[in-house]
N, C-alpha and C positions, 0 to 999 in steps of 0.2 A: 615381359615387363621387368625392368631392372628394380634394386631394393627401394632408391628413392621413387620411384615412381608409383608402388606398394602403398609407400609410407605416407605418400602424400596424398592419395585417394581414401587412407585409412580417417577417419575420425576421433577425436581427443577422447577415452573414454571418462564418462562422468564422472564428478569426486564424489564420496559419499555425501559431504554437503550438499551437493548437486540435484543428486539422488533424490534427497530426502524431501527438500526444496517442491521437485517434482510431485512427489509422491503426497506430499501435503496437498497438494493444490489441485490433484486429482479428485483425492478425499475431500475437499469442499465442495468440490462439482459436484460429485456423489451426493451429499447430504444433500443440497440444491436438489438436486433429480428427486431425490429422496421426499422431498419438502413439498415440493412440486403433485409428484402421485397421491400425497397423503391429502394436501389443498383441494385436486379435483377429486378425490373419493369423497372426499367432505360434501365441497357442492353438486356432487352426482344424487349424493345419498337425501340432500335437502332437496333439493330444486326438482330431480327426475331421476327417484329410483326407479329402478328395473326389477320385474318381479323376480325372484329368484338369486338374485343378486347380491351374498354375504358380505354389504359392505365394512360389516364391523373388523371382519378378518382381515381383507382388505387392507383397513385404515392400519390395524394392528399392524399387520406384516409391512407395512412401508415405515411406521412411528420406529419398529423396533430396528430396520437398517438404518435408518438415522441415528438412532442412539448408538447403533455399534459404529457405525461410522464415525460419528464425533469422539466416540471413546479411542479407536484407533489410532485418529488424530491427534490428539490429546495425548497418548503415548509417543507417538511417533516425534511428536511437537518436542517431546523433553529430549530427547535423542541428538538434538541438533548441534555440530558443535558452538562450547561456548565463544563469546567472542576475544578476538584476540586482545582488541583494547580496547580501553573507555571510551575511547575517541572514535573507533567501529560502530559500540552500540549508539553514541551521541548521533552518530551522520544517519544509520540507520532511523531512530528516531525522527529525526530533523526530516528526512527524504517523506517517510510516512506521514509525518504532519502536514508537509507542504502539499501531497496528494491529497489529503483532505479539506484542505483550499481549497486545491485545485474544484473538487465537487460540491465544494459553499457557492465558490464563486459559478459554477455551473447551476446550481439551483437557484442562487438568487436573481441571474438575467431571467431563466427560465420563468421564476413567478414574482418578477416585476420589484422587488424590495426595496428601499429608498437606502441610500449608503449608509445613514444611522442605523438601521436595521442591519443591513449587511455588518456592521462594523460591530454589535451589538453579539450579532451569533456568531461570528469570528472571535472575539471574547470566551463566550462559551462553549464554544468546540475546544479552543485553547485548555482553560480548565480541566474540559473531561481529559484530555487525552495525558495529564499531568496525574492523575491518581492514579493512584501505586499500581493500583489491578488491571488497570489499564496500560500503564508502561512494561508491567511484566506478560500483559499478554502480547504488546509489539514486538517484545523483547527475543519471545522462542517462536515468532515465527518467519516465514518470510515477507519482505515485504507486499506484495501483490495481494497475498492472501490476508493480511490483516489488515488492508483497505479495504480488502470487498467485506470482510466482518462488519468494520466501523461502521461502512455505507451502511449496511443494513440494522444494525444498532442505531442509528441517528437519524435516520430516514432521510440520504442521502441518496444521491445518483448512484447506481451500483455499477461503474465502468470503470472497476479499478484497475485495468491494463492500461485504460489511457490515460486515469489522472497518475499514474506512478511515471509512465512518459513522459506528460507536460513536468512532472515534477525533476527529471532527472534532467531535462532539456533546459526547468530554468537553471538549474546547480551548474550546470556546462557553459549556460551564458554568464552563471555570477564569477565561477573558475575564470575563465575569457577575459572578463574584465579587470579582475581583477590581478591578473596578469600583466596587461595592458598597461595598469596602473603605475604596476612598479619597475617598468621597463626606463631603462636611460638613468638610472638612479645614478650608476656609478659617472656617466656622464655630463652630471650638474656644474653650475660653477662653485668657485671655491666656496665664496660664501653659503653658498645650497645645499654645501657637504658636511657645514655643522649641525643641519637641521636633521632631527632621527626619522628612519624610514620610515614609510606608512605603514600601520598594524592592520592585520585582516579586523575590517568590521562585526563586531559584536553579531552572531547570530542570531536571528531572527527566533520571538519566544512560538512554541508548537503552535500554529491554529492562529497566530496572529494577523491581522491585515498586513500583506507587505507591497511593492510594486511588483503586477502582475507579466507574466512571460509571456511572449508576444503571441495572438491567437494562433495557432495551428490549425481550424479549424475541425 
């Protein structure tokens, strides 16, 4: 096997970004698992103890990998690098909030909401995700994992691999268009050539109603 051949079966190794990314997102699974054993120790211990059965240790020894796992995290989380620009952390933002559309809009076909309602808790998601405590925790993490937070803080759909999908799929159809837009510019007539290009449109505020991206099912 020659060096290109080597080279080309080899794999890009991760960047520490990458890495860490990863490594966050494993530690939330964890805590989950973690969440998970402590929840059915709970209802073993109510519903249908077992004689002999210490469920108090039990609950202990799962509450306390969760707290070391959040703590892990939480360290790990400040480790990330910072962003390179304001305009990073802005998309960033932006991308997270649209994912959590994404699961408004998911929850409100699911229990039926009238669009003033819809448009009422869209409002309100918007808000939260604007205080400080809450931008700084989008801020040190990745995005996947701080939708699945959100979800669960808001009592949201918690499938935040595919509302960050729908969300990144509609960013690539607004890219698209708005591409499309400003094609043939130079090719106007003269008089068309006094008038100034078109400016990318004002971003949409976090959490707001906007028009939604086509179903993916």
């Amino acid at each position: 096997m020659n060096k290109a051949q080597t080279e080309s079966g080899m794999e890009r190794p991760a960047s520490t970004g990458e890495r860490t990314e990863r490594h966050l997102r494993l530690l939330a699974r964890l805590a989950e698992i973690g969440m998970e054993i402590a929840e059915k120790t709970r209802t073993d211990a109510v519903e249908a103890p077992e004689p002999g059965v210490d469920y108090c240790t039990r609950f202990a020894t799962a509450a306390r990998a969760v707290r070391l796992t959040m703590l892990l995290e939480d360290k790990l989380s400040r480790q990330r690098p910072a962003w390179s620009t304001a305009a990073d952390r802005k998309g960033h933002r932006q991308r997270v909030a649209a994912a959590m559309q994404q699961a408004l809009d998911a929850q409100s076909k699911a229990e039926g909401w009238s669009e003033d309602e819809a448009d009422d808790r869209g409002w309100e998601l918007g808000d939260r995700l604007e205080q400080p405590e809450i931008e700084e925790m989008i801020d040190r993490l990745p995005a996947e994992v701080a939708i699945a937070r959100l979800c669960r803080m808001y009592g949201l759909p918690d499938d935040a691999q595919r509302w960050l999908q729908e969300a990144m799929e509609f960013e690539a159809e607004m890219a698209r268009e708005d591409a499309e837009d400003g094609k043939g510019w130079d090719d106007e007539d003269d008089e068309d050539d006094e008038k100034p290009p078109p400016s990318d449109p004002p971003a949409p505020r976090a959490g707001r109603r906007k028009p939604k991206p086509p179903d993916t099912g």
